[in-house]
Every structure is written in structure tokens, then in C-alpha cells.
N, C-alpha and C positions, 0 to 999 in steps of 0.2 A: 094384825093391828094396822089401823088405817094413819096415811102420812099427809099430811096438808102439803099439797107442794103448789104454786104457782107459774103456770105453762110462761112462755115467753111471750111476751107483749099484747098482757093480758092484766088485770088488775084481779078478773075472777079464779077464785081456788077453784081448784081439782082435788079429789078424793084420792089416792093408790092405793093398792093393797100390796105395793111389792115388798119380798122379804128383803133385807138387809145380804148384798152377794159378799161371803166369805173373801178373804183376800186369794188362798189359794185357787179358788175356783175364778176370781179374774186373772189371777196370772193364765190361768189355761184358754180362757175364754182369747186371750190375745197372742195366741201360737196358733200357728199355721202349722194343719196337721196334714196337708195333701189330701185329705177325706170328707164329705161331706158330713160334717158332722150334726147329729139331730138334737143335741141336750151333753149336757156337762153332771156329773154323779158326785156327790159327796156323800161324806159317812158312810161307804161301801159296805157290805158283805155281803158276802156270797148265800144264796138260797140254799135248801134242802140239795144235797149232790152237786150243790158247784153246777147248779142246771142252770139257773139263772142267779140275778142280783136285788138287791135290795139298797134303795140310798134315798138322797134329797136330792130331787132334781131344782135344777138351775137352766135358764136359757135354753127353753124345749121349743123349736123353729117349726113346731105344728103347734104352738098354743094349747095342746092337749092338758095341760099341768102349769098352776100356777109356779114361780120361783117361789122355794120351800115349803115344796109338798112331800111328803116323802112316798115313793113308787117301789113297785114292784114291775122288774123288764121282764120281757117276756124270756124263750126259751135263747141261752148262747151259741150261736152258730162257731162263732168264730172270735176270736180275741187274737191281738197283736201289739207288739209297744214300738210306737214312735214318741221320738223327741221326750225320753224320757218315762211316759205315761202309757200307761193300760190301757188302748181304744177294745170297746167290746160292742161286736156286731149279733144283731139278733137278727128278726126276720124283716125288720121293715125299720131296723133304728142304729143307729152308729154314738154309742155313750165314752166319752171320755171320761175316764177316772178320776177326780182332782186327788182324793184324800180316801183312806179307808177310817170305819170304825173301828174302834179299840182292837188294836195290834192284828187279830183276824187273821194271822197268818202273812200278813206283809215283808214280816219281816225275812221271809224266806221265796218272795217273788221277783224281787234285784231291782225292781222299778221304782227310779227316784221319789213318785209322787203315790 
């Protein structure tokens, strides 16, 4: 859905198509993770074998994905929790966890978010 917003010291509208960013995923978006991070993940679960993920991505720094598309990452190399959250490394992307989908097993990974 498209949002009328008017740019700064402009009188002419602009068209956006951006999604509405959930709160948890700006709290994440404003922590300093020491990693270069490429997109922020909500609605989490895990793929077929915990090979890869499935979520709504948010603030992806190649533009590849609008905010609230939902993706499929590629294969997980590596996964690691700083500052609370699930960073999860693939071959060419670095996803920060905001939120999982419906419980998925969370409950039993100790990571605050």
C-alpha cells in the first residue's frame, strides 16, 4: 500500500511503498552489533533442516528486497548471539533476528529477542 508523504521543502507529493517498521525490529535497527550487518529478519523460522530461514525482511543495505517482503536466506554458515539477538551468517549476508514466528522453538534458544 502506497503513502502520500511530502519530501522537505517541497509542496510536491511523493508516492512510497514503504512497509510500516515493526517496533522490535527498530529497537534492533538502533544497536550496534560490531558486524556489518546486511537486513534485519522478523517473523523467523527456520527452513527445511534448520538449513536456512524464512522471515520478513526489513532494512536490506543491497536494496535487493523491499521492507516487508517476506525472504527465503540462503544456506547458514554460521550463527552467533550478540547483544542479546541471533545474528545469522550466510554466504554473502549477515541477518539479525528481531522476532521469531509463532513460538518455533524459541522458547528453548535463551536469546532475549
Amino acid at each position: 500500500m502506497s503513502k502520500l508523504r511530502v519530501p522537505p521543502f517541497t509542496n510536491k507529493p511523493a508516492w512510497s511503498d514503504c512497509a510500516a517498521i515493526p517496533s522490535g525490529v527498530a529497537k534492533a535497527m538502533d544497536t550496534q552489533f560490531d558486524v556489518t550487518v546486511t537486513a534485519y529478519l522478523s517473523s523467523v523460522q527456520y527452513g527445511e533442516g534448520e538449513a536456512y530461514m524464512i522471515g520478513v525482511i526489513f532494512g536490506d543495505d543491497r536494496k535487493r528486497f523491499t521492507d516487508g517482503s517476506t525472504i527465503c536466506t540462503s544456506i547458514i554458515m554460521k550463527t552467533e548471539e550478540r547483544r542479546g539477538y541471533l545474528i545469522v551468517h550466510t554466504m554473502n549476508s549477515c541477518y539479525v533476528i528481531c522476532d521469531w514466528a509463532a513460538s518455533n522453538g524459541k522458547e528453548n534458544l535463551g536469546f532475549v529477542h
